[in-house]
C-alpha positions as CSV (number, residue, x, y, z in Angstrom):
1,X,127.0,119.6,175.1
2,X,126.3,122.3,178.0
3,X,123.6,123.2,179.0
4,X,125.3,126.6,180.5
5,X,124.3,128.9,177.7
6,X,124.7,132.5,178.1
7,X,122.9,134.1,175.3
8,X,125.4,135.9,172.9
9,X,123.4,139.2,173.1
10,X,123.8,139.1,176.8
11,X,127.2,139.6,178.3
12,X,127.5,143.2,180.0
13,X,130.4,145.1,181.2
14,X,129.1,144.0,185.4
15,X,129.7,140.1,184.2
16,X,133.5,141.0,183.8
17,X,135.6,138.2,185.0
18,X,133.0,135.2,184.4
19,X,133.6,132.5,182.7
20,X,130.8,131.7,180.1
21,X,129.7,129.5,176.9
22,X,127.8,131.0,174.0
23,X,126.9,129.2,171.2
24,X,126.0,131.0,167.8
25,X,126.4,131.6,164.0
26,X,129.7,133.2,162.7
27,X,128.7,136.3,161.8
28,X,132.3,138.3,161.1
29,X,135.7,137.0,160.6
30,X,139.0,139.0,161.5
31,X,142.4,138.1,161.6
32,X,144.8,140.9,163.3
33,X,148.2,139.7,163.4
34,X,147.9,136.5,164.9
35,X,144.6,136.9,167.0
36,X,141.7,135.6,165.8
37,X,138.3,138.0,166.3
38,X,134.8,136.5,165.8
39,X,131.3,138.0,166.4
40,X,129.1,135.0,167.1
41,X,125.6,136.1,166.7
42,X,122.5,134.0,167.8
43,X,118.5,135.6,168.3
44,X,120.1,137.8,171.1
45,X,122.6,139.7,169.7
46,X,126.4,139.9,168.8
47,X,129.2,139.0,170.8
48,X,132.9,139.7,170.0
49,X,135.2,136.5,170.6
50,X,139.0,136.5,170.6
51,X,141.2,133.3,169.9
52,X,144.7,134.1,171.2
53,X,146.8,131.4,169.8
54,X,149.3,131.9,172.1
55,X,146.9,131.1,175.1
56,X,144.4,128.6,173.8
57,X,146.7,126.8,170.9
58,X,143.7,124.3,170.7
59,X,140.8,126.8,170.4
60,X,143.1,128.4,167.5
61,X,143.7,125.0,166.1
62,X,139.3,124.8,166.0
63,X,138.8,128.1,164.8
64,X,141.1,127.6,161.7
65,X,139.5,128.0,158.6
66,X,136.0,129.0,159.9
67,X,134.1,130.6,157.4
68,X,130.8,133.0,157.8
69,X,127.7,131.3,159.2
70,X,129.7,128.4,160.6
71,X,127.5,127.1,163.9
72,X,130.0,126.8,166.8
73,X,130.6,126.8,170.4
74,X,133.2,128.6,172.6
75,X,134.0,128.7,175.9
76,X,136.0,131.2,177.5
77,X,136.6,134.2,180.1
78,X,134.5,137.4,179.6
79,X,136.7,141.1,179.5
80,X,136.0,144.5,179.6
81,X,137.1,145.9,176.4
82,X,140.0,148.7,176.5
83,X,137.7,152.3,176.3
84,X,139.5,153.0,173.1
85,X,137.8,149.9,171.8
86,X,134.2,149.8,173.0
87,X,131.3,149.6,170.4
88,X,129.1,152.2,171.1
89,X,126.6,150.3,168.3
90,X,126.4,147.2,169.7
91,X,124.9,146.5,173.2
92,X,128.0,143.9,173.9
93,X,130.0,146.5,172.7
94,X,131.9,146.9,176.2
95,X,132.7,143.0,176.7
96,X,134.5,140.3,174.7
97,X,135.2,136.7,175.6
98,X,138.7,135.5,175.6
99,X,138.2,131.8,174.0
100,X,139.9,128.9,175.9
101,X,137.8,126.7,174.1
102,X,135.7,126.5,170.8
103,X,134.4,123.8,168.3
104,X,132.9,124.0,165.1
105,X,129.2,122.4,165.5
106,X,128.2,123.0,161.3
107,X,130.0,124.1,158.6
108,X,128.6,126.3,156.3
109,X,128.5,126.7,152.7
110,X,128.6,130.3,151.1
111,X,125.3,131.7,151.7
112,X,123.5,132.9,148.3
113,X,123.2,136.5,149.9
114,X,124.8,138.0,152.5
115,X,123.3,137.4,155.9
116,X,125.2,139.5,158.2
117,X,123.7,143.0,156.7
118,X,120.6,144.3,155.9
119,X,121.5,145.0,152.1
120,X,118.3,144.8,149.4
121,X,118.3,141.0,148.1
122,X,115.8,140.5,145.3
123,X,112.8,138.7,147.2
124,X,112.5,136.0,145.2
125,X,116.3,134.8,146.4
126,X,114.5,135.8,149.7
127,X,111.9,133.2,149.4
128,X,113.5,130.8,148.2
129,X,115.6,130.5,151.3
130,X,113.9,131.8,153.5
131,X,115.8,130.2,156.6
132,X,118.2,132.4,155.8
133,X,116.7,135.6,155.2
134,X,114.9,134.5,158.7
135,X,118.2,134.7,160.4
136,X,118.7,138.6,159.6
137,X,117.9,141.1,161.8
138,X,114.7,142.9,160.9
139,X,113.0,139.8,160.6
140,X,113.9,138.2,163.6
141,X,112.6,141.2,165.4
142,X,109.5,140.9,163.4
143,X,108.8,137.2,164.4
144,X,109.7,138.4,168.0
145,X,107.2,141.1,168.2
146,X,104.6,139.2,166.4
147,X,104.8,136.5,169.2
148,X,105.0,139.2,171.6
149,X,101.6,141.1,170.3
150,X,99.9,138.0,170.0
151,X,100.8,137.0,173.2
152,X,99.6,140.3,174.6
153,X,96.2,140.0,173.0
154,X,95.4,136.5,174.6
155,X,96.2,137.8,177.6
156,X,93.9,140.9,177.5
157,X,91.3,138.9,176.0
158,X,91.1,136.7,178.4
159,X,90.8,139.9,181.6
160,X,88.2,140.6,179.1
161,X,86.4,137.5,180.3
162,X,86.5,136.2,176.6
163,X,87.2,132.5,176.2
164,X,89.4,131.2,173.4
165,X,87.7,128.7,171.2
166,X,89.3,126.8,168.2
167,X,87.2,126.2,165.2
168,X,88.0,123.7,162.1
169,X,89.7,124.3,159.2
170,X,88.2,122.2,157.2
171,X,84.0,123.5,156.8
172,X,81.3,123.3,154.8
173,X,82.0,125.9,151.1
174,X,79.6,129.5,152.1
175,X,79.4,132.2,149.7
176,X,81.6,134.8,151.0
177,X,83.8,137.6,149.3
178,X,86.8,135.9,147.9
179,X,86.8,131.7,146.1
180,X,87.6,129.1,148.7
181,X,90.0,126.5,148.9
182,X,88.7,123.8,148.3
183,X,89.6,120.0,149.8
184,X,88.3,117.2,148.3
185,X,87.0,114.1,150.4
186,X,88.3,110.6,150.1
187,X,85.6,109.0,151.8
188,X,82.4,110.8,150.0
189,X,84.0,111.6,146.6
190,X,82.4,114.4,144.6
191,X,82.1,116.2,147.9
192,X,84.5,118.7,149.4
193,X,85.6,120.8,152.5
194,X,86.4,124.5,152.3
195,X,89.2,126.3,153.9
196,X,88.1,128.9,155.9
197,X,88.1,132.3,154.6
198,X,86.9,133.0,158.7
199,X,85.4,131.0,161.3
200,X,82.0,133.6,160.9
201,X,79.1,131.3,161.3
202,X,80.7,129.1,163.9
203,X,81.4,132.2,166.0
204,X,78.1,132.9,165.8
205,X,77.0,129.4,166.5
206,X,79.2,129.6,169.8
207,X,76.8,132.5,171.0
208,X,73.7,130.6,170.0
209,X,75.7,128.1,172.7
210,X,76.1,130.1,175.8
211,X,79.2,130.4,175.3
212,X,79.1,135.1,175.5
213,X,82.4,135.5,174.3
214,X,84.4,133.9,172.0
215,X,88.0,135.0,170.7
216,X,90.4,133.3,168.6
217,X,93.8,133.9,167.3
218,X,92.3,132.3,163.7
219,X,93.8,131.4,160.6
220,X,91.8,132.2,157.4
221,X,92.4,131.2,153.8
222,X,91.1,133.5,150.9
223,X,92.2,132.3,147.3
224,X,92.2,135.8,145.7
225,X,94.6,138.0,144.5
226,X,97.3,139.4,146.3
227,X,99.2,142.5,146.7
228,X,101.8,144.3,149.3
229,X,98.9,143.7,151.9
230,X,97.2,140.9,151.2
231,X,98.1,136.9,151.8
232,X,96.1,133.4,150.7
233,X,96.5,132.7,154.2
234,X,96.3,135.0,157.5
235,X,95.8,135.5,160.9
236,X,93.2,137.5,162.5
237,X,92.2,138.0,166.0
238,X,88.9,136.9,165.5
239,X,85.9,137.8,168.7
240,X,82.0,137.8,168.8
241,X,79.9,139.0,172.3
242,X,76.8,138.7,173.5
243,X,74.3,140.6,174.6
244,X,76.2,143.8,173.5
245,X,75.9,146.7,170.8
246,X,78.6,148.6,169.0
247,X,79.9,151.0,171.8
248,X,80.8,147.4,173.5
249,X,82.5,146.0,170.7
250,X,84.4,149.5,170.1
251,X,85.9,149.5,174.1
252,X,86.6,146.1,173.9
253,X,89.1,146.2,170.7
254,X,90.4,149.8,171.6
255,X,91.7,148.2,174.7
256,X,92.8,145.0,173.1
257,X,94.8,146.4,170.4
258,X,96.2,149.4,172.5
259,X,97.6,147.0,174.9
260,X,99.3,144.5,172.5
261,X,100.5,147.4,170.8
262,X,102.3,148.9,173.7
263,X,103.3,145.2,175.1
264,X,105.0,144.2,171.8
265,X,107.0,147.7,171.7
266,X,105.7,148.9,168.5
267,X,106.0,152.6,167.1
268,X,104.0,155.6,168.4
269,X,101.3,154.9,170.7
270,X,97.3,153.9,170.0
271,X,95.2,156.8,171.7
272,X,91.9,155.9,172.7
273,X,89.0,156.0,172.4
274,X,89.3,155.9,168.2
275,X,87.8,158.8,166.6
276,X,84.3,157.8,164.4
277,X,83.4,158.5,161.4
278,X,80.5,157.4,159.2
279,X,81.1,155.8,156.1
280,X,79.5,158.5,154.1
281,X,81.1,161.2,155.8
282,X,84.5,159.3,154.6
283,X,83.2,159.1,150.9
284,X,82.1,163.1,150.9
285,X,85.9,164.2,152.6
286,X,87.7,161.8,151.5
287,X,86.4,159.8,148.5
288,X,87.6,156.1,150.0
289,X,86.1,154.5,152.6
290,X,89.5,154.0,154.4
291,X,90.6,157.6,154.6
292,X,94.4,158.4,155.7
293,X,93.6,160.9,158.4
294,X,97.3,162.0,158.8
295,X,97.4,164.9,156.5
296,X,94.4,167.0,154.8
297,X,93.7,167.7,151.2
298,X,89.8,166.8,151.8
299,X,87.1,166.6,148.7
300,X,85.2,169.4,148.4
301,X,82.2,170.1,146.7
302,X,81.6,172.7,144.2
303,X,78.3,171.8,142.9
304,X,75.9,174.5,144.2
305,X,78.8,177.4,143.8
306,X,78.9,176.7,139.9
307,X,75.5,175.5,139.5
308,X,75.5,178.6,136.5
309,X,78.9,177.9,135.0
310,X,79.8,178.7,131.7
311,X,82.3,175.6,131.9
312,X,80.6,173.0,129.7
313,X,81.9,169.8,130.7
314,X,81.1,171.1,134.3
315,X,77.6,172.2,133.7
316,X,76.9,169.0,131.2
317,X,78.1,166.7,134.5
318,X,75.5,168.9,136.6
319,X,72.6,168.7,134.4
320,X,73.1,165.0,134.3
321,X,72.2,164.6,138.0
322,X,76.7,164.6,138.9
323,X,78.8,166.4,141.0
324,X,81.8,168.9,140.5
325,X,84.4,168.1,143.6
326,X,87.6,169.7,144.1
327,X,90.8,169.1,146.4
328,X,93.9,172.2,146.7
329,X,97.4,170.4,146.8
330,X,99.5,172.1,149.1
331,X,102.3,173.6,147.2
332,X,100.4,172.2,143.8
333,X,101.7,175.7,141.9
334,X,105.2,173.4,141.2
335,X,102.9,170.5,139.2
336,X,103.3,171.4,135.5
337,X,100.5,170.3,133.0
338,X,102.4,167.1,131.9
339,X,102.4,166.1,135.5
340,X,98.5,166.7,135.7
341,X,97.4,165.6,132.0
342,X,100.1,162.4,132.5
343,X,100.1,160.6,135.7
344,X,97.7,162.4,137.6
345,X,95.0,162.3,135.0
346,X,96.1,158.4,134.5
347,X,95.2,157.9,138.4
348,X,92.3,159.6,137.4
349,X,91.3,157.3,134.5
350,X,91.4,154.4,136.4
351,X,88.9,155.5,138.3
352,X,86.5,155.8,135.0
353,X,86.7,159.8,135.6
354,X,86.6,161.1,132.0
355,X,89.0,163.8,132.7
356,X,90.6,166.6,135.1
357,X,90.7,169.7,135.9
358,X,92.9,172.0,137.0
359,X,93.8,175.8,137.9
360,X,96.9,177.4,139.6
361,X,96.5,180.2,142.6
362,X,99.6,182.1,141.9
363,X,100.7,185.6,143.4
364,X,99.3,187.2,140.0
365,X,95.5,185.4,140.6
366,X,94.5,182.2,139.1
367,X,95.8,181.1,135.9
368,X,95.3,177.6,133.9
369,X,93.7,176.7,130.5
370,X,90.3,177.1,132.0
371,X,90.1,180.2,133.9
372,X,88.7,182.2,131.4
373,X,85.5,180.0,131.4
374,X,84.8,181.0,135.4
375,X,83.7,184.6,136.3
376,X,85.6,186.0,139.2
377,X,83.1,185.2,142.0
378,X,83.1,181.5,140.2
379,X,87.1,181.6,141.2
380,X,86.8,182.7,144.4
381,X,84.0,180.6,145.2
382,X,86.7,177.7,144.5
383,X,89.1,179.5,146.0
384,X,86.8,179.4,149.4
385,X,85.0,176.2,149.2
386,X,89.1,174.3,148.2
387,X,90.8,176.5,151.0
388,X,93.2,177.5,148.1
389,X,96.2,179.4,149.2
390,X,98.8,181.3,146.5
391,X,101.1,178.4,146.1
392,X,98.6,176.1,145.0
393,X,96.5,173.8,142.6
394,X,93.3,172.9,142.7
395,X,92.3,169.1,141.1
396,X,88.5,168.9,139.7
397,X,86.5,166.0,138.7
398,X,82.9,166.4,137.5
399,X,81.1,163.0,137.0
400,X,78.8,161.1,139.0
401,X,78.8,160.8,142.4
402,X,80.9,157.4,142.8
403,X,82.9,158.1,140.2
404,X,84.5,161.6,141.5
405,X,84.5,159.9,145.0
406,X,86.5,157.4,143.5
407,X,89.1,159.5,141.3
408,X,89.7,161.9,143.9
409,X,90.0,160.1,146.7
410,X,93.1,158.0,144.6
411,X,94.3,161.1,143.2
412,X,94.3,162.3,146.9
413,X,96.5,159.4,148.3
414,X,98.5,159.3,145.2
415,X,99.5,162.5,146.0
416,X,100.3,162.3,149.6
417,X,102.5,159.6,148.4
418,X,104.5,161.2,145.9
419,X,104.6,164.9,148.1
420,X,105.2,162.8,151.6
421,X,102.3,165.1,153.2
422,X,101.7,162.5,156.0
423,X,103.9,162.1,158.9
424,X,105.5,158.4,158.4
425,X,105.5,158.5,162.6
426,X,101.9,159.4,163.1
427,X,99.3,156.8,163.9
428,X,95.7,157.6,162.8
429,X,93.2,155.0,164.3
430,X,89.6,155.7,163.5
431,X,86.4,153.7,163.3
432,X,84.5,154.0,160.2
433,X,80.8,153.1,160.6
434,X,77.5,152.7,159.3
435,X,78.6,151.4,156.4
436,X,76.3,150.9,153.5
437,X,74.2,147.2,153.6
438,X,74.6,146.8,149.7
439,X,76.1,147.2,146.8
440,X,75.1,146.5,143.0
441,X,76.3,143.4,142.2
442,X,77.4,141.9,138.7
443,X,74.0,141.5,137.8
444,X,72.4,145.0,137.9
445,X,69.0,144.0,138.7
446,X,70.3,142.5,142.1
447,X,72.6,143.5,145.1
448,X,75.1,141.7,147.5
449,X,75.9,142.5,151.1
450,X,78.9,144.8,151.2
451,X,80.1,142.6,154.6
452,X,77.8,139.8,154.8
453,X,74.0,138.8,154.6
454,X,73.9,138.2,158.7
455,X,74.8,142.0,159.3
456,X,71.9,144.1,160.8
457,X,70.4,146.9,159.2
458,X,70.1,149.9,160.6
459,X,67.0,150.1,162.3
460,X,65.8,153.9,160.9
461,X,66.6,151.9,157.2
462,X,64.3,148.4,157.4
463,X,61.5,150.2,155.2
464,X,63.9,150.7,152.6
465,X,64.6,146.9,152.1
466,X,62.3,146.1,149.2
467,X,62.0,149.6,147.5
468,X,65.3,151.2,148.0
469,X,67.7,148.6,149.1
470,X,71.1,150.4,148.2
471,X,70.5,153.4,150.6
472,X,70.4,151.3,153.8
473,X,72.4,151.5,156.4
474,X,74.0,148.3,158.2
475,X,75.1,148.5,161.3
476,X,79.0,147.5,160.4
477,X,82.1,149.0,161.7
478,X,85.8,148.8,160.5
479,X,88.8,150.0,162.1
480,X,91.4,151.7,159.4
481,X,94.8,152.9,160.5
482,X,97.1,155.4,158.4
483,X,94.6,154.8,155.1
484,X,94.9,150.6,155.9
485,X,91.8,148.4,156.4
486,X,92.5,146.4,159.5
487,X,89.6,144.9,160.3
488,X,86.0,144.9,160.2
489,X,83.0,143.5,162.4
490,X,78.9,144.4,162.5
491,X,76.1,143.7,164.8
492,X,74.4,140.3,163.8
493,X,71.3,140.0,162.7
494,X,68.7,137.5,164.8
495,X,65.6,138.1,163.5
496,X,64.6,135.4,161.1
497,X,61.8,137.9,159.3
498,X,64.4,140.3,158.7
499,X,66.8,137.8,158.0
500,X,64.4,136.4,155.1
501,X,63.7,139.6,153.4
502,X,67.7,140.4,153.1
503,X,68.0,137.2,151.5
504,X,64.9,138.2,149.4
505,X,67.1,141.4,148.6
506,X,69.8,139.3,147.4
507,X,67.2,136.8,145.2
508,X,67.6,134.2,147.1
509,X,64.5,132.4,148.1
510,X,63.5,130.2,151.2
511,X,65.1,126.8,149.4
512,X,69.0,128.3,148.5
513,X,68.7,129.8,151.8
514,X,67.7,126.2,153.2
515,X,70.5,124.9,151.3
516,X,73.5,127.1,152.3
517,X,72.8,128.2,155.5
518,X,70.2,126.0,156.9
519,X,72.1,124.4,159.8
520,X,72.8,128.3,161.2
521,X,68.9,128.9,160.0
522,X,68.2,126.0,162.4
523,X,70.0,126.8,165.3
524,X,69.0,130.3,165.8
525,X,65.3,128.6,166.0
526,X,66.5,127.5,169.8
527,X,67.0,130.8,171.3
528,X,69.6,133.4,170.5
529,X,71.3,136.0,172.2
530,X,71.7,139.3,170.3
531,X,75.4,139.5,169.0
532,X,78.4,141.3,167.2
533,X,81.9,140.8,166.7
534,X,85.3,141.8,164.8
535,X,87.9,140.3,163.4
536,X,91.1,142.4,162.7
537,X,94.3,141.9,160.7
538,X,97.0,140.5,162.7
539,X,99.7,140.9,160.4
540,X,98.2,144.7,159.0
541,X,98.4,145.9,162.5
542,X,102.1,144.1,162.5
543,X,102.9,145.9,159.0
544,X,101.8,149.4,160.6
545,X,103.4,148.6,164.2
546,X,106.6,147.6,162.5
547,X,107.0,150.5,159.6
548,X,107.0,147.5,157.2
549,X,105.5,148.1,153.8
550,X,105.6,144.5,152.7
551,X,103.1,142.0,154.6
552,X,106.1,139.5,153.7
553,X,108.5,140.8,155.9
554,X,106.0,139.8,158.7
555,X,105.1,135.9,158.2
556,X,107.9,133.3,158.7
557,X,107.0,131.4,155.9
558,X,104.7,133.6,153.0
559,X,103.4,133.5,149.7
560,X,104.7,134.9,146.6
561,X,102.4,137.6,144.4
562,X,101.8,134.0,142.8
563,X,100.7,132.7,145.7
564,X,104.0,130.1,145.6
565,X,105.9,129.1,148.2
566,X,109.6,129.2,146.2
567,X,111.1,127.1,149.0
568,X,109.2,124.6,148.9
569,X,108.2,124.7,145.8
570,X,104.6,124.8,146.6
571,X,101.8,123.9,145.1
572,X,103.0,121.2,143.3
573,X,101.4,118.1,141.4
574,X,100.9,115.5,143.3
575,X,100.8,111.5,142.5
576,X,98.0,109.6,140.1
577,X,97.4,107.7,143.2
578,X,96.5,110.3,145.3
579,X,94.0,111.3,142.6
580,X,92.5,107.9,142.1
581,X,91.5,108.0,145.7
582,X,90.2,110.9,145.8
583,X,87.9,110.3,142.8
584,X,89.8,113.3,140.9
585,X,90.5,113.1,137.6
586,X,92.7,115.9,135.6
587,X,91.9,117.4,132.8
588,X,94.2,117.7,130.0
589,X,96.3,120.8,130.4
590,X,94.6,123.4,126.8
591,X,97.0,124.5,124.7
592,X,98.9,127.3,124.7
593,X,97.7,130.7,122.3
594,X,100.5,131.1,119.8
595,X,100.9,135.0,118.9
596,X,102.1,136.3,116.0
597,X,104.5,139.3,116.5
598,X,103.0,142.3,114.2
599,X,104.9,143.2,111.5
600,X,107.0,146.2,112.2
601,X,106.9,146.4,116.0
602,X,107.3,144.1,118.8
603,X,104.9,140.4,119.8
């Protein structure tokens, strides 16, 4: 077979007159009075091929009966197409190759959807065969910008002075935010590894070892739920520094990620430096601590203005230590009261917000169910505070703090969604920092680290740790884009007093510490460096880069919503054998609840 491949995508109108071979899937068919015409496609492009039987008998002989997504390879003269019959579309579109001489490499059975043509295919059929949704367009561009981007990063890491490490995949179970997976041992049954969900303490062990910085393109492993954005497994470009603070770690992914972004030839362009904003300045404007900074609708808070109010439910919520907040929606005066008391109010609901609020600014004044409960300054006090023009509505939530946060911020998003109010071309990078250390866990007479245990408090906050835990600071730092988590990082704590009283914060005492953490415990008895680092979402920035909803569309080989692999069939059971040596024994499978359909409706 040659070796003289000219990629099908390459031929140009200056290469006139060559001879060439290409080699490629069929990827159209046309028979025009005795000529043959084939576009051969491979990861380049498209090129047009005409079989002239009365020329080159034996290529026409080759080519009969080839079908769509035959392999073959033809060898021929390349022409300059007629100007009548350019293809402005296609970047071949000025060329075709005159076949001399072809042969069918594979023949191809009829694939299960088409593959020439980016029509919807249910994704299940997708999955399933996935080598050949692979071969389509959109998705071989994805795979060649993700290997471009990642390509990019090493590079700038590495001008960074950073050093690319490789950590295992199979370590020791930690308690972090999502179940492991889990590996059993063969040689030390009962005992098992854990997949990582990220290569956290070991990156911190490498700065314990000299070793300043540390970068890795990492694979991580979470078994949780999943959704459009999420994956059981994922990449992430995964750093820690020493001997830095925050405005370090800040310069050094600003410059990482702008780069690779430009280098792969994704959408927009990444200005830097990222705007900041602290987490609590998020939760007050925008109610979620990833706010979509492309269009406005901010929270608003109406507390203080109608403080007095003669509204009940408002003044109920105020006395009770809550908040009333408030957002205008642009244009809101078109959203009837089924829209609001349906599917707004449900968004609402799911945030545990006992109900909503709602008024109209209309050329005639404000009108709604409750106006008559507000005096007139009350209006225009909400009027003010909302930046209410005629045209609009206002949304209200009274409640507790968290909870109006909550509703509103979801209410907000929802709404940007369903009135497009951001710019689908804008990119909105920002850092959100100083998020909060804790959170109330299950249990409410403890907390858990909203990031990790090993992130530093804020210095101003360590006083707070064993009377007032949940108002401390950390000093942790994620970077959202367009209203997406893409990562997060923190400084590291390295003091083992302060280290001991967050774990005391936790309840976890000097032994469990021992247990799960003593060989980190150990090491940073030998001398270590002050650290941070960041790990950010390859395939989120990849999702936002490409305009890609679906964090599918960029992984060769994903997961289902099941977290199956349809192709393979994965996971699957596996042999008694491979059980017996592991020392695994299954249990038996528990029956399945039988329910009786009610009489007179549907089971």
């Amino acid at each position: 077979m040659s070796t003289k491949r000219t990629g099908c995508g390459v031929p140009r109108a200056g290469a006139a007159g060559t001879e060439m071979t290409v080699y490629g899937w069929v990827d159209r068919r046309r028979d025009h009075g005795g000529l043959i015409f084939l576009d051969l496609r491979d990861h380049s492009g498209i090129l047009q091929v005409v079989i002239n039987p009365e020329t080159a008998p034996e290529a026409r002989r080759s080519a009969h009966g080839v079908r769509l997504e035959y392999v073959m390879r033809v060898h021929g003269l390349l022409r300059a197409r007629e100007p009548q019959n350019v293809n402005p579309r296609r970047d071949t579109g000025e060329v075709e190759l005159y076949a001399d001489d072809c042969e069918v490499l594979s023949v191809a059975s009829t694939p299960p959807f088409p593959v020439n043509e980016e029509t919807e295919v249910e994704e299940s059929l997708r999955l399933r065969h996935r080598y050949l949704d692979l071969r389509r367009s959109r998705l071989q561009r994805n795979l060649r910008c993700r290997a471009r981007f990642i390509a990019a990063l090493r590079e700038v890491m590495g001008e960074l002075g950073f050093t690319e490490i490789e950590t295992p995949m199979m370590i020791r179970a930690t308690p972090e935010g999502a179940r492991d997976y889990l590996v059993p041992s063969r040689l030390q049954h009962g005992s098992f590894y854990a997949l990582p969900q990220s290569p956290q303490l070991y990156k911190q062990l490498c700065m314990v070892a000299g070793l300043d910085r540390y970068f890795q393109i990492a694979r991580c492993m979470r078994d949780e739920d999943l959704r459009a954005d999420r994956q059981p497994e994922f990449t992430q470009l995964d750093l820690e520094m020493s001997f830095i603070d925050e405005e370090d770690v800040f310069t050094v992914l600003e410059r990482a990620i702008s780069t690779a972004w430009m280098s792969a030839g994704f959408r927009g362009t990444i200005s830097t430096p990222f705007p900041r904003i602290t987490w609590h300045e998020a939760m007050a404007r925008f109610g979620v601590d990833k706010p979509d900074m492309r269009f406005g609708m901010e929270l608003h808070d109406l507390s203080e203005p109608l403080r007095g109010t003669g509204f009940r439910v408002f003044a109920d919520a105020l006395a009770g230590g809550g908040v009333v907040k408030g957002i205008a929606v642009p244009g809101g005066a078109d959203l009837t009261r089924g829209d609001i008391e349906g599917r707004l109010l449900d968004v609402a609901k799911t945030f545990k917000a006992r109900g909503l609020a709602y008024l109209w600014r209309r050329d005639d004044g404000w009108q709604g169910g409750i106006v008559k409960f507000f005096s007139a300054d009350e209006l225009e006090a909400i009027g003010a505070a909302t930046g209410a023009q005629v045209g609009d509505a206002v949304l209200m939530v009274a409640d507790q703090p968290a909870v109006v946060a909550a509703a509103l911020g979801a209410l907000r998003n929802h709404l940007a969604r369903e009135r497009s109010l951001a710019d689908p071309d804008a990119l909105a990078m920002i850092w959100v920092t100083e998020f909060p250390m804790f959170e109330r866990g299950e249990d409410a007479g403890q907390v858990t680290p909203l990031h990790h245990p090993f992130t530093m408090l804020h210095r101003d906050d360590l006083g707070l740790l064993e009377s007032d835990p949940l108002r401390i600071r950390s000093r942790a730092y994620d970077i959202v884009l367009n209203g997406r988590e893409i990562g997060s990082g923190s400084i590291r704590i390295t003091d083992p007093t302060i280290q001991e009283r967050v774990f005391a914060a936790m309840g976890i005492g000097a032994e469990e510490a021992e247990r799960k953490f003593g060989f980190l415990l150990e090491a940073f008895q030998y001398g270590v460096p002050p650290h941070g680092g960041f790990a950010a979402g390859i395939e989120r920035l990849l999702m936002e880069g490409l305009g890609e909803e679906n964090i599918r569309d960029v992984i060769a080989f994903p997961k289902n919503q099941q977290a199956q692999e349809p192709m393979t069939g994965a996971p699957a059971p596996v042999e008694e054998a491979q059980l017996s040596d592991l020392g695994l024994q299954l249990r038996p499978a528990a029956p399945a609840l039988r329910i009786e359909p009610s009489h007179g409706g549907e089971g």
